[in-house]
N, C-alpha and C positions, 0 to 999 in steps of 0.2 A: 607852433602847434600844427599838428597833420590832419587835414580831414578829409573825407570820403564820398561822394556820388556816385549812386548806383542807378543803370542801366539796363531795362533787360527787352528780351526779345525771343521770338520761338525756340532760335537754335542755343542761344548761348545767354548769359548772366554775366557782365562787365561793372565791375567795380574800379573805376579812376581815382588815382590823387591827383587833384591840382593844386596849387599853391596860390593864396593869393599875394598881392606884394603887400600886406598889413604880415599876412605868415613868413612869408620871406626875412622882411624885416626882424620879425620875432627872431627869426632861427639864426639871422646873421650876430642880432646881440648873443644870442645863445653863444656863437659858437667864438665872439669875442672875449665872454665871461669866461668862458670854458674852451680856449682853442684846445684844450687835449682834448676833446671830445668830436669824435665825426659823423657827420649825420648822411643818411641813405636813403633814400624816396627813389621807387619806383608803382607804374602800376600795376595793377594786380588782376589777371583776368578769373574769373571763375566757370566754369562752363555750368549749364541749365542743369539741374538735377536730369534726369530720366523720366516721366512719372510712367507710373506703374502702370498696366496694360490690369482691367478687371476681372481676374481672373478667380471662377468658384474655389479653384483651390491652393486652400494657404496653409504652407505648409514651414517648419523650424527651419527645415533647409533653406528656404528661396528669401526668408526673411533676412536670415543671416548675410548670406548673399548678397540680396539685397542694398542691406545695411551698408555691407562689406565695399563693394561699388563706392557707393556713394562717398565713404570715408576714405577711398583710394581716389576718389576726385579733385575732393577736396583738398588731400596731401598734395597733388602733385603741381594742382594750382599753386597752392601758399608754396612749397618747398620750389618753384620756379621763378614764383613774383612775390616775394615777400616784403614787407617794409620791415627791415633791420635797424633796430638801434641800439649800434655799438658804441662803447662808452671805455675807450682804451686810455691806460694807467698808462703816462710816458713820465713824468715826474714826481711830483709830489703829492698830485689829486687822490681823493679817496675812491676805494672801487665800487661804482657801480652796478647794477644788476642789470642784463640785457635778458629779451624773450625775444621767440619768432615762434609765430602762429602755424601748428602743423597736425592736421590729425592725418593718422596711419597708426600701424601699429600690429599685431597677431595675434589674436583672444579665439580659446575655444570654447563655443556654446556650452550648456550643461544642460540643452533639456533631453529630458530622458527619451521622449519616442522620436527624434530625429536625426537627421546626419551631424554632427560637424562642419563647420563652415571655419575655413582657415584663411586668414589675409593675408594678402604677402604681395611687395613691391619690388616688380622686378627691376623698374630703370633708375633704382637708389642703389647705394653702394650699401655695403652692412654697416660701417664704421656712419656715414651719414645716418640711416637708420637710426641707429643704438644714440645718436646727437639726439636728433630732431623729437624720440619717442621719451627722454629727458626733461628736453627743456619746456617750459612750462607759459601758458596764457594766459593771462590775466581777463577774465570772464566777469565782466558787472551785472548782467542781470541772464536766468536762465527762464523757460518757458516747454509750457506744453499745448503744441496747437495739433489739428489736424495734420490732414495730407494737403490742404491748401493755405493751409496758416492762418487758418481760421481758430477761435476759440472753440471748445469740445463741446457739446451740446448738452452730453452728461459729465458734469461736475464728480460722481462719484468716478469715474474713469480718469479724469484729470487729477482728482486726487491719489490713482491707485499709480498711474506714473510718477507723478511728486514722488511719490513714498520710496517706490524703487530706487529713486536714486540717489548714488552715497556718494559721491564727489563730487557731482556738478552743483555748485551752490553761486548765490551770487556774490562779486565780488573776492572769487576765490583762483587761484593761479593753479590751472588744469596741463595735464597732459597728454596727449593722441591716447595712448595707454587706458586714461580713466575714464577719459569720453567714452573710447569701446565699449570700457566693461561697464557702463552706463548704459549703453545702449542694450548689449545685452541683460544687465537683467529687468529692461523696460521688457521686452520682448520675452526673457524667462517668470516673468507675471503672468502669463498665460492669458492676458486679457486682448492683444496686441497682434496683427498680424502682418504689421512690418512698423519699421522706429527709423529715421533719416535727419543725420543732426547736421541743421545749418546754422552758419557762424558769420551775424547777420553786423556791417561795422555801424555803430550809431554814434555820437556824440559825444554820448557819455561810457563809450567804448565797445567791445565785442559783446553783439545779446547769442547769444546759445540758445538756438530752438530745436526742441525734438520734435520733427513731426510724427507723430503716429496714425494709423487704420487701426481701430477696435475692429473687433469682430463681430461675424451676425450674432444675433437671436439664435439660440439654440430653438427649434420649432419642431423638429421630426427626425427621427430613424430611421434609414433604412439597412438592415444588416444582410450580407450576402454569401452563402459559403457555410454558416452555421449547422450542420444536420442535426447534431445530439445536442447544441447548447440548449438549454431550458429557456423558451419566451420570457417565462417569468422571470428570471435571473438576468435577462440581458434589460428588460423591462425595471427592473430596482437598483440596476447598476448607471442608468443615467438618470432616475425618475428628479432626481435634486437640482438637477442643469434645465428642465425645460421653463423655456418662458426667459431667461435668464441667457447674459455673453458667455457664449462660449468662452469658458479659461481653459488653455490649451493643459495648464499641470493637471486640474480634475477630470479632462478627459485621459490622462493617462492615467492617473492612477485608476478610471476605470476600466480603461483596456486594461492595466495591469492585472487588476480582477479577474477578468473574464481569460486574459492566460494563466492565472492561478487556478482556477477552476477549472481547468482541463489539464494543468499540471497535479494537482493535489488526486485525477482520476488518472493520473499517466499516458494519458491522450496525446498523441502527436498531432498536435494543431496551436496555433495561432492567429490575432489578429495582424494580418499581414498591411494593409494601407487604411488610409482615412483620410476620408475627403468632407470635405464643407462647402455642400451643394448651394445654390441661387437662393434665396428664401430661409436659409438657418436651418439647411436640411445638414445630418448627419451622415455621411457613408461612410460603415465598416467592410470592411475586405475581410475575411476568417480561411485560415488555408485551413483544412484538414486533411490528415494524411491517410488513405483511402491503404487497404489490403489487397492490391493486384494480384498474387500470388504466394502462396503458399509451396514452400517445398523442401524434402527428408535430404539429409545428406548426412551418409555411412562414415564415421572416423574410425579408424584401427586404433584399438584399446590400447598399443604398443609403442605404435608410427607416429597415428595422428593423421596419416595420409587418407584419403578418401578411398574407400572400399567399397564392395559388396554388400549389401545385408542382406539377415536372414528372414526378417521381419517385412512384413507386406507394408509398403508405404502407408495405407488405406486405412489399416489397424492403427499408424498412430496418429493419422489426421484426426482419424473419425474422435479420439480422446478429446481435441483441445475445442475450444468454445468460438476462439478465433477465427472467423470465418471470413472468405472474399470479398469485399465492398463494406467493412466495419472499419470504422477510424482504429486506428491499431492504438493500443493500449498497453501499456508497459507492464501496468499490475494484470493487465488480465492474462498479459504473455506468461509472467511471472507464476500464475497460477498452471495457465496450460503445461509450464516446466516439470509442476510438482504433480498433477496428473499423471504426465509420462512417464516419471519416476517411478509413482505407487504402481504402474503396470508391472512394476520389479523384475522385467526386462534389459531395463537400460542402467549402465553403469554411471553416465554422463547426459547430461542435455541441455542444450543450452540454445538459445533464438537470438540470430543476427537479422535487423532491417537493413534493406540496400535499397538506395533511391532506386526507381521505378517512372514510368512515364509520368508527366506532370500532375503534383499533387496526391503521387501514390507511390507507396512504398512497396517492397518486396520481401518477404519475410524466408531465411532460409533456416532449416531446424537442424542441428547437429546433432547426431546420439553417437552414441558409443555403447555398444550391447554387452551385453554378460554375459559369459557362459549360457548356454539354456539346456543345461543337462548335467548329473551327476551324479554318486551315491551318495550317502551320508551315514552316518552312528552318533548314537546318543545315548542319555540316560535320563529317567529323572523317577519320581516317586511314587507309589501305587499309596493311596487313602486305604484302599481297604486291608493292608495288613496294619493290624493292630496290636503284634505282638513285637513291642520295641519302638523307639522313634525314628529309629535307624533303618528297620525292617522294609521289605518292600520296596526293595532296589528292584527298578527296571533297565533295562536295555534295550535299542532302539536300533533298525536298520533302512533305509528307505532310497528308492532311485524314484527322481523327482524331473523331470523336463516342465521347462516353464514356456518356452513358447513352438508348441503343437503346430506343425504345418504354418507357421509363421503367421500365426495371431493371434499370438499370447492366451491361448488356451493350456491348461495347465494339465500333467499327468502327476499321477503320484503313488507310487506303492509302496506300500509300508511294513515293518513286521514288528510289533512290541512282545519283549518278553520280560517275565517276572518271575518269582517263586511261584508263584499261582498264576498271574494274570498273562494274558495276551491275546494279543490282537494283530489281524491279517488286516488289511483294508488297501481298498483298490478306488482310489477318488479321480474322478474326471470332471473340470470344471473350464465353463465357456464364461472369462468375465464379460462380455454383451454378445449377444446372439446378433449376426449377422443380421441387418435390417430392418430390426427394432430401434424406435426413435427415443425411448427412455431407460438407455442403459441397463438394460433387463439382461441378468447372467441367469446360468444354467448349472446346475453341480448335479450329477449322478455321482451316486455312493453305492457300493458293496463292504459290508462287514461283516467279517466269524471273530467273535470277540467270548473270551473266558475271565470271569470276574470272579471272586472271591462271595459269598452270602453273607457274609460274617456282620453284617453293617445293620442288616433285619434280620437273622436267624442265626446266630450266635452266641456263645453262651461263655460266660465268667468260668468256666472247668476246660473250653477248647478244645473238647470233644465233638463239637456237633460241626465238623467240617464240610460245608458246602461251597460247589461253585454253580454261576449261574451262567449258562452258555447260551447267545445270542447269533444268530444268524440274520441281517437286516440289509433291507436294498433300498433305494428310493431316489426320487430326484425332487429336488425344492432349486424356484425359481427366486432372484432377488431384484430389486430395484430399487434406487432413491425417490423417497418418496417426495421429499422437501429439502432443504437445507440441513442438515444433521440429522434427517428422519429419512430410515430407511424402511420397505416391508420385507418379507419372505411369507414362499408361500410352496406346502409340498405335501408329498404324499411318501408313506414310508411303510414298508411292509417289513414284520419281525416275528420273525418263529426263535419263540426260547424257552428255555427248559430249566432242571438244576437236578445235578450231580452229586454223590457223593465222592468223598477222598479218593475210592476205587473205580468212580466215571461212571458208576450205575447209575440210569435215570432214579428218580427217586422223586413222591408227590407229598410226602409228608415227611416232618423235621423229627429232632430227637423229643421235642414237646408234641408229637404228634396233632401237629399245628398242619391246616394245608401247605402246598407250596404253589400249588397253581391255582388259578380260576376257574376251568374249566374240570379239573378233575380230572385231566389226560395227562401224561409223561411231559408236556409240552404245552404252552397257550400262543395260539395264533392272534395278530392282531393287524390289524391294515390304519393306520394313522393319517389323517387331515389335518398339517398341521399349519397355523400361520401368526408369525411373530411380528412384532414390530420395534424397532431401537429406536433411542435418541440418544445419542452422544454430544458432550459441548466441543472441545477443544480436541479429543481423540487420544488425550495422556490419559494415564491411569487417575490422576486428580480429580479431573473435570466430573461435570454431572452426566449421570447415564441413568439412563431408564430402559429396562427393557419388558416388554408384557410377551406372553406366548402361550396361543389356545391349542389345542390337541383333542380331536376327534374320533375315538372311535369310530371304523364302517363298520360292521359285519354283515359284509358280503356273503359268508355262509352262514350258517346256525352255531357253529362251535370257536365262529371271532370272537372276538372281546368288543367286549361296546363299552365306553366309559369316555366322559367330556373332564378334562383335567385343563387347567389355568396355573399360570405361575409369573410372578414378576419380581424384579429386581432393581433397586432402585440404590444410587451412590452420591455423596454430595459431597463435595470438597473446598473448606474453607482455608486461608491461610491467616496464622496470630503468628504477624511478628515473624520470627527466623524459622517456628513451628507450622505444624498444616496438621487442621484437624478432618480426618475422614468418617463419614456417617452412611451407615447402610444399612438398606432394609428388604430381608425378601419376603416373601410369603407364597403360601400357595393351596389348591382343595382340589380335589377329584370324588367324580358321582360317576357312580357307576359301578361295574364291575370288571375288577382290573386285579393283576397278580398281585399279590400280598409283597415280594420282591420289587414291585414299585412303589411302595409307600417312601411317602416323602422320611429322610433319613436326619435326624438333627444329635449334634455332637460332633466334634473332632477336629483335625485342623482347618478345616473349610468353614466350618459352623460354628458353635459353640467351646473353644480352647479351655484346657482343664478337661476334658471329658474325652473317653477313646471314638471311635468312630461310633457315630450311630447308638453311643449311650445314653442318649439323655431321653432317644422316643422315637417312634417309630408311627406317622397317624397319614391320614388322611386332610389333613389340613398342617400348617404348620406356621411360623412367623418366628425368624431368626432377626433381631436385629444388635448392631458393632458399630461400637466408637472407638477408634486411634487417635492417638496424637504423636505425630512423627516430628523427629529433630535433626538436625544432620549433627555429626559428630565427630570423623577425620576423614576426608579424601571421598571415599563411595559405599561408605560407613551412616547408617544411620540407626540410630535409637527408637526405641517403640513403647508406648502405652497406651494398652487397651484393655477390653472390657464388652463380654458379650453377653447375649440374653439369647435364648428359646425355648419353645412350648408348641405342644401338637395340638392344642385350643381344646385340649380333650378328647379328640380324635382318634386315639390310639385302638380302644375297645374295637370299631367299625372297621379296620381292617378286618381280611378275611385270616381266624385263624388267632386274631391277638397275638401277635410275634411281640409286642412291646411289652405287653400283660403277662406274657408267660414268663418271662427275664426280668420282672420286674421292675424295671425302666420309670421314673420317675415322670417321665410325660413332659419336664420343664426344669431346667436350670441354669447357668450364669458362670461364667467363668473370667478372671480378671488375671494378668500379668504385667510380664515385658518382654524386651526381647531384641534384635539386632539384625538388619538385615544389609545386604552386599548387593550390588549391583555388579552383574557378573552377564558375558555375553547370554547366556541362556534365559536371563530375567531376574529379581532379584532373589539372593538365597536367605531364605527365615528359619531363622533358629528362635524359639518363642520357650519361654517358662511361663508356666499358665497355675493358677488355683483356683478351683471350683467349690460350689456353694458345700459340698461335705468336708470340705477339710485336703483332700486329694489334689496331689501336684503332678504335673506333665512337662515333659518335653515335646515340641512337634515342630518339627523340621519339614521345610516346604519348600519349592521351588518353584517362582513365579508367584505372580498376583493372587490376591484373595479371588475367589468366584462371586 
């Protein structure tokens, strides 16, 4: 039998066999019983562990490390001085099992916020290696002590190593291999800030002890680096750890957190290190990645090569949100892209970040511009011919420039023609006025526009042929107000009149009804007017609200004075593969105002089944439509609806009763179907409509309901 005495001293750890002559004796019967058997005794040195240097920070890597040492010590000790007991078959003997004692081996960590720690033995041969990390040692008892080898003081810490480990058992035959991963996942327990297995020889054979360091008391935070993270959020992300050992996994999965959280707002940052100060203090490191600069760079819509632009840098900085010294933000980039687009200047845009001096990035903006100028022609539908559903073809010419001295200031001239209608207009519009901090635009407008009368002053014989010619200038300023709410706000000056078929001014109708308010060829008015929107989403679906008051001045004696309200309201739900649309307007004016602006109800805009402006003509009025849309093949959809209106009675209080004289029923309903196409113009409505008399229509429409 072999036994052992162990020696130790500062520098080194000596483990002798000696033999006594009672063992000698034994081994010489041995090896008479058993001359095929050979027996091998040498001594065995071990060198001192290392002990650890007290260092506040403990971190997966140094653990590993660590470990890793020590288990390369111990290999090269045993793998030099081992005691072998080979047991060679030369005749007839049965074969025996030999072991030699060897830990080494190469395991990579799994814990999540650290390095890898890789082992590797470089004065073994691989083939020795690949032996030694095999063959297996017979282990009689296993143990969990300190870093002195001392027993743990908390029992629940000694039990959370037990638990960890799946191969070291006693009385079980180990290999360098399962020791490792023993070791680590004592240390992937997160409770452990270093694990050192020594392999101690006793009597009743080799004891396996893990020493381990638990970690401090978790006691305090301090986080450094943070600008935009939430107190409170870094405060409920550790709130469960204090008072309690640090486990190094719940502290990841808290840093995981807190990089989720600035992942899930597209923030370029991170917690960068983490240290475990004197006293069970916490230190977070958080990098965030700071906006050094901004800057436009011109691509050729053809090359791609960098160009020239026509667009003042300044004009698209001032759009995006992003600004110098803000943690850059992916989704807010992302936004600032689609801003520069809606300037409907740019054909392309797209935001590269490039590192920047330490902890800050560099953002550079590619566009790619549009044209910003050109003619155009079109077509589309005049409402007020009502003679046909086909009737009332317009034509359309206009030269348009979008960005004005290069800041997306907008020109536009137009010329609409019809059988009757048309329209000159001259639009100039600044979408933000140089030096305004809340995106406040500017629109000046001129118009000479000829309408049709037919809608109020028209008559079932299509004899009483009127147009009503308007002449109007004005500028209304806009701005966001809130999130999806925007205001306007303007002044609009209109001198208009009404003709007959041969362009004589003319004040009274074929019902010898007035035509004007004031009793002159003409009624001047000077408008105050200001609206407000809410839109949801900005598709035709969503909820919109619109309210708009209108003011009469009169500036002189023979204005018009009258305060006029109108609003509009649309809801949009979806059932299933359908979408049901709900809308509602209304509207009243007090005052005194041309009989030509009484609110007009019927026709393809208003009430379907009915021709333009048949159902009433008042002073007040209230249209409301329900759809229910379906798709059907390709950009094809299906339609049923169903509308309601009424002038509340209002008709008589116009000036003149244009509704009263035509006999106009003041209120009715009209119900269909119908098919519309989504076509580059918007979509095209072709509708079969029946209203409450029995009477069927056609009305064809281009573009969205009003």
């Amino acid at each position: 039998m072999l036994t052992a005495e162990r020696t130790f001293s500062r520098s080194k750890a000596r483990t002798a066999l000696a033999h006594s002559p009672n063992q000698i004796a034994s081994m010489e019967r041995a090896m008479l019983q058993n001359d095929d058997i050979r027996v091998v005794s040498s001594s065995i040195k071990i060198p001192l562990l290392h002990k650890r240097p007290t260092c506040p920070l403990r971190t997966a890597h140094s653990h590993f490390v660590n470990a890793s040492n020590s288990i390369a010590q111990l290999l090269n000790s045993f793998a030099s001085h081992s005691t072998e007991l080979t047991r060679s078959v030369v005749r007839k003997s049965s074969l025996l099992c030999s072991a030699t004692l060897s830990l080494t081996g190469e395991k990579r960590g799994k814990f999540p916020i650290q390095r890898l720690a890789s082992l590797s033995l470089a004065d073994i041969e691989a083939q020795q290696k690949a032996r030694q990390n095999e063959e297996r040692v017979l282990i009689s008892e296993v143990l969990v002590r300190n870093k002195d080898g001392e027993e743990l003081e908390r029992k629940d810490l000694e039990a959370e190593a037990v638990q960890a480990l799946k191969a070291s058992r006693p009385n079980s035959a180990l290999t360098v291999r399962e020791v490792q991963e023993d070791v680590h996942r004592i240390i992937n327990s997160g409770y452990f800030s270093s694990c050192v297995p020594v392999a101690v020889d006793t009597r009743d054979g080799i004891r396996l002890v893990f020493q381990v360091e638990p970690n401090q008391e978790f006691q305090g935070l301090v986080c450094e680096g943070a600008n935009v993270l939430p107190a409170k959020f870094l405060e409920n992300s550790m709130r469960d750890g204090y008072g309690k050992i640090i486990n190094l996994r719940r502290l990841d999965e808290a840093i995981s957190s807190i990089n989720n959280w600035y992942m899930e707002r597209g923030l370029f940052a991170m917690v960068s290190a983490v240290e475990i100060l004197s006293g069970g203090i916490l230190r977070l490191q958080v990098s965030e990645a700071e906006v050094n600069n901004i800057s436009i760079r011109f691509l050729d819509r053809k090359t791609g090569e960098i160009t020239m632009g026509k667009t003042k840098p300044e004009t698209i900085l001032r759009q995006i949100t992003t600004k110098k010294g803000q943690v850059y933000s992916m989704l807010q980039g992302k936004r600032d892209v689609e801003t520069v687009l809606t300037m409907g200047i740019m054909e392309d845009v797209s935001i590269i970040p490039q590192p920047a001096d330490t902890g800050k990035v560099d953002l550079v903006m590619n566009v790619v511009e549009r044209p910003s100028g050109g003619f155009s022609a079109g077509g589309g539908i005049s409402s007020g011919i009502t003679n046909g559903p086909l009737r009332g073809l317009i034509g359309s010419f206009a030269y348009s420039h979008r960005n004005v001295f290069g800041k997306n200031q907008k020109l536009n001239i137009s010329l609409e023609r019809g059988q009757i209608d048309s329209v000159y207009r001259i639009n100039y519009t600044d979408p933000w006025i140089q030096g305004d901090d809340k995106r406040t635009s500017r629109t000046i407008t001129i118009q000479n526009s000829r309408t049709p009368g037919t809608i109020v002053h028209g008559n079932e014989d299509g004899n009483c042929s009127l147009t009503i010619g308007r002449i109007t200038g004005g500028i209304e300023f806009s701005r966001p107000l809130r999130p999806k709410w925007s205001g306007t706000a303007g002044l609009v000056f209109q001198h208009a009149g009404v003709r007959d078929e041969k362009g004589i001014p003319i004040i009274k109708d074929c019902y010898n009804s007035p035509l004007t308010a004031s009793g002159n060829t003409h009624d001047d008015t000077l408008l105050a007017k200001l609206e407000t929107v809410y839109t949801g989403s900005g598709n035709h679906g969503s909820s919109m609200l619109v309210l708009t008051m209108e003011q009469g001045i009169p500036l002189l004696t023979e204005w018009l004075s009258f305060s006029r309200v109108n609003a509009r309201a649309r809801k949009g739900v979806e059932i299933g593969p359908a979408r049901l649309h709900l809308s509602l307007s209304g509207g009243h004016v007090v005052g005194n105002f041309s009989p030509y602006e009484a609110f007009a109800i019927g026709g393809t805009n208003s009430v379907r089944g009915y021709e333009e402006g048949s159902v009433g003509s008042g002073r007040s009025y209230v249209v409301t439509s329900g759809e229910i849309s379906f798709p059907m093949k390709g950009p094809v959809e299906g339609v049923l609806f169903s509308d309601y209106g009424t002038d509340l009675g209002s008709g008589p209080t116009v000036p003149g009763d244009p509704a009263g004289a035509r006999k106009k029923p003041g209120s009715g309903y009209g119900y269909g179907f119908g098919i519309r196409v989504e076509s580059p113009v918007g979509p095209l409505r072709l509708e079969y409509a029946f209203n409450d008399k029995k009477e069927r229509r056609f009305h064809f429409g281009v573009g969205h309901r009003n």
